[in-house]
C-alpha positions as CSV (number, residue, x, y, z in Angstrom):
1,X,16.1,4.1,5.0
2,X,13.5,6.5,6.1
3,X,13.1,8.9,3.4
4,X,10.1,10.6,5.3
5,X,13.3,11.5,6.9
6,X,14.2,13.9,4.3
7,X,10.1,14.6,2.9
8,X,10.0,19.0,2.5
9,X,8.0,20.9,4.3
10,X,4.6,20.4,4.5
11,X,3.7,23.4,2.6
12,X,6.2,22.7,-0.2
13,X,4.9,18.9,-0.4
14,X,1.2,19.7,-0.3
15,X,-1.1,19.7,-3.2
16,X,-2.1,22.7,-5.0
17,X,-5.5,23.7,-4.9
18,X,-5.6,26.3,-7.9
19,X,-2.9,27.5,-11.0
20,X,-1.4,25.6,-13.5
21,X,-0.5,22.5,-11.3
22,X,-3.9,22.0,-9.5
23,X,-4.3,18.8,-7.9
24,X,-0.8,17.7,-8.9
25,X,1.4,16.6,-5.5
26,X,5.2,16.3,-5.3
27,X,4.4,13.3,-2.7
28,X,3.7,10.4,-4.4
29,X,6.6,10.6,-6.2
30,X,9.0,11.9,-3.5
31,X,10.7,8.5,-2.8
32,X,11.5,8.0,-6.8
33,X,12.9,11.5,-7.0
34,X,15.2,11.0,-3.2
35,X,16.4,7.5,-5.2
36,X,17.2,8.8,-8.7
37,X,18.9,12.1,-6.8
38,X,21.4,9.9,-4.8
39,X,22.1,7.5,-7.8
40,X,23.1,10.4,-10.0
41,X,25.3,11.6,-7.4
42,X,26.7,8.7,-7.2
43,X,25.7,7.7,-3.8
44,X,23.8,4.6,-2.5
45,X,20.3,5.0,-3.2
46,X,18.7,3.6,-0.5
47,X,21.6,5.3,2.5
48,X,22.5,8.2,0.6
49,X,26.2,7.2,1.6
50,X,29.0,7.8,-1.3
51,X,29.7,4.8,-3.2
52,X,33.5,3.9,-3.0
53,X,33.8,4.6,-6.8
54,X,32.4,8.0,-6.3
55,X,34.9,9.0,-3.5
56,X,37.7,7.7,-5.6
57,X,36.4,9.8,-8.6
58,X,36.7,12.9,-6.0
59,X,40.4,11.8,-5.2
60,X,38.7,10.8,-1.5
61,X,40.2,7.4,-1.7
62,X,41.6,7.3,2.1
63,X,37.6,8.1,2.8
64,X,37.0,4.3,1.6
65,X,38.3,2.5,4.6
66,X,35.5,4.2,6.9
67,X,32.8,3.9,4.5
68,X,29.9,1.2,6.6
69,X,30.3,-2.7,5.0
């Protein structure tokens, strides 16, 4: 998946030009932090669909069936 898809703004993913973060950006790292987000969801990390185990955990098990193979 695209996760440009889901990049912020381009205000809130620009680099700081002054303070306590200068010349720190949320960018290169944006893709990591989508990835480890979804996993500790519990949702695929690449789609961002549910895993079946995590829809089972949430008593969603008749959600399972339509779930993409």
């Amino acid at each position: 998946m695209d996760l440009s898809l889901e990049a912020p703004s381009p205000r809130y993913g620009s680099t700081p030009v002054d303070g306590p973060a200068e010349g720190v950006g949320i960018m290169r790292r944006w893709g990591f932090m989508v990835r480890n987000y979804r996993r500790l969801m519990g949702w695929d990390e690449e789609t961002g669909v549910p895993l079946p185990e995590t829809l089972r955990k949430l008593g969603l098990e008749e959600l399972v069936k339509d779930l993409p193979t």
